[in-house]
C-alpha positions in Angstrom: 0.0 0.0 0.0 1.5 3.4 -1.1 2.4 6.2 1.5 -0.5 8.7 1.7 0.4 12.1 3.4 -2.1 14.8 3.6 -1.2 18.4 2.3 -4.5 19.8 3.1 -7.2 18.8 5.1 -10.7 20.2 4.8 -10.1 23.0 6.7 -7.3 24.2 4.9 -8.7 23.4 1.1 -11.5 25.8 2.5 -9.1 28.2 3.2 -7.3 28.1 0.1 -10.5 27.9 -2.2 -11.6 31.4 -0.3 -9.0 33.1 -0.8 -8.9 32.2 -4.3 -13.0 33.6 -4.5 -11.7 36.4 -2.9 -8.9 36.7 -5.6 -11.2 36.4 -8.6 -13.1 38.9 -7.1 -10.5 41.4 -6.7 -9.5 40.9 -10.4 -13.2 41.5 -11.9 -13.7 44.2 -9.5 -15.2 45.9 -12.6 -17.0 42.7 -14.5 -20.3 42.2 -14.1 -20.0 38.4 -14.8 -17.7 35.7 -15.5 -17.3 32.1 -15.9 -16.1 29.5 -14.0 -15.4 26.4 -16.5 -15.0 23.3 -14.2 -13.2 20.3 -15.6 -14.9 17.0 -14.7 -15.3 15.7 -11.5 -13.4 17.3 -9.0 -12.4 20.5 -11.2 -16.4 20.9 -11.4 -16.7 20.5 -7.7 -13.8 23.1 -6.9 -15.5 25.3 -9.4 -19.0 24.8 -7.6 -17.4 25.4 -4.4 -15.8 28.8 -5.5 -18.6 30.1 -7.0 -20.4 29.8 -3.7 -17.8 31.5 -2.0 -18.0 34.4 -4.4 -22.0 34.6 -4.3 -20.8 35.1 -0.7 -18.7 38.2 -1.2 -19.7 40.0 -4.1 -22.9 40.6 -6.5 -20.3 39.1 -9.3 -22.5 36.7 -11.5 -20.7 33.6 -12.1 -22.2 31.5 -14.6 -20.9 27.5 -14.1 -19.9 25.3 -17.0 -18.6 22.0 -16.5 -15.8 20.3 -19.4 -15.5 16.8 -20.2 -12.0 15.4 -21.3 -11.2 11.8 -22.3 -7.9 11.5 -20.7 -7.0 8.6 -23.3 -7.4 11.1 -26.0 -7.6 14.7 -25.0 -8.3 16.0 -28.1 -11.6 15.1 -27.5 -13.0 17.9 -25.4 -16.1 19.1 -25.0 -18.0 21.5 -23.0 -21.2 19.7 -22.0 -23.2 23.0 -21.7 -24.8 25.2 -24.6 -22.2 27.9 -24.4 -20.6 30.9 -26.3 -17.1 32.0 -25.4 -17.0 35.0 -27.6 -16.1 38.2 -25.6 -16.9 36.5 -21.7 -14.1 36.3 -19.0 -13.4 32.5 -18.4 -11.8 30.9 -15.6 -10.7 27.0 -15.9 -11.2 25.3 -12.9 -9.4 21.9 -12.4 -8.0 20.0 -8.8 -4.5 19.6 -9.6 -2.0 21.8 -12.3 0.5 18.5 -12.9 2.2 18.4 -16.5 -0.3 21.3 -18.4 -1.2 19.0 -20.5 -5.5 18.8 -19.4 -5.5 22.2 -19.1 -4.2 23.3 -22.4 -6.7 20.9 -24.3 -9.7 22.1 -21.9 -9.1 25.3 -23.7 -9.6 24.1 -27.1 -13.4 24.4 -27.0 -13.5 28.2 -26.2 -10.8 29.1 -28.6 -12.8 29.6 -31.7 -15.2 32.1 -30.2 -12.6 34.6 -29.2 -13.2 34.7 -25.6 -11.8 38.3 -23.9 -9.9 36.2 -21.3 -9.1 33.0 -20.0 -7.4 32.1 -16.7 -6.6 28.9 -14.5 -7.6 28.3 -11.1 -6.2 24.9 -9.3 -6.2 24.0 -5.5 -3.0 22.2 -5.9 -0.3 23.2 -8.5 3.0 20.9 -9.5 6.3 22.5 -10.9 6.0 19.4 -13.6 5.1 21.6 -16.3 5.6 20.1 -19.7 3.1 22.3 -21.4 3.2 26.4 -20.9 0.3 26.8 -18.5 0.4 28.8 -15.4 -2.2 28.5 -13.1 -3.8 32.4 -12.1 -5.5 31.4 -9.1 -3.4 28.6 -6.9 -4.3 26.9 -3.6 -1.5 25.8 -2.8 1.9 25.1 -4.9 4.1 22.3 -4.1 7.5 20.9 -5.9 7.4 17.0 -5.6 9.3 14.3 -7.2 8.2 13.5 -10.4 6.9 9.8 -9.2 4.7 11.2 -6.5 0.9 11.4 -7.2 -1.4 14.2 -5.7 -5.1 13.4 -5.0 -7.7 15.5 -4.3 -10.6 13.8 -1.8 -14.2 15.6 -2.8 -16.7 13.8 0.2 -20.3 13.9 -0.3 -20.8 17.0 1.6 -18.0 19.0 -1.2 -15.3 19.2 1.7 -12.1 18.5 0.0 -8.6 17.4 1.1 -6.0 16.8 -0.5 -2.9 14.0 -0.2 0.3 13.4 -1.9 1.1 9.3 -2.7 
């Protein structure tokens, strides 16, 4: 059985996916909406999560999209919503930043509408970075060995954690 150590318990995930609401907020001080893409599963959750943080602390309107990705074959992307990109503000929400790789083909769907901005939000981001993605909005950022695995626990209830195996 692998080594699990936790790098955030629920608690703290809270805390980081707060401040990161608060972040967004602070940026589209002036928007009158934006949108929170979530990547399926847990990217989706995260995103779900932040937007009720926001509807917490500001009359932003956050309109929620979720993105499906076949892993196998990324290429295939597709967001599962009725959606126009052209001229919104769009944030990409995933769990973990690892490689770049999911994030740079969950773009691929909003790029022939010409949004007016796109951004990354991740609770966890890895230095691994194989594709040039930077994450905006970051819970927390962590340098591990390239054979470690991070995990993001969502429970029933939304409370997240998160481990490194």
């Amino acid at each position: 059985m692998a080594v699990r150590t936790e790098i955030l318990n629920a608690a703290q995930a809270d805390m980081k996916l707060t401040r990161i609401a608060f972040e967004i907020v602070e940026q589209y001080i002036d928007a009158k909406e934006i949108t929170l893409a979530g990547i399926i599963d847990r990217g989706y959750d995260i995103a779900k999560l932040i937007k009720q943080k926001i509807a917490l602390i500001s009359p932003l309107q956050v309109e929620l999209i979720s993105i499906q990705i076949d892993k196998s074959n990324p290429i295939e992307c597709e967001v599962l919503e009725p959606f126009h990109a052209a001229n919104k503000s769009i944030i990409l929400v995933d769990d973990v930043a690892d490689s770049g790789r999911t994030a740079m083909y969950a773009l691929k769907p909003f790029l022939k509408d010409l949004p007016e901005k796109i951004q990354l939000a991740v609770l966890v981001d890895r230095k691994h970075k194989k594709f040039p993605v930077t994450a905006d909005f970051v819970g927390i950022q962590l340098s591990t060995n390239l054979h470690d695995t991070i995990r993001v626990a969502i429970a029933k209830d939304l409370s997240l954690s998160a481990y490194i195996e």
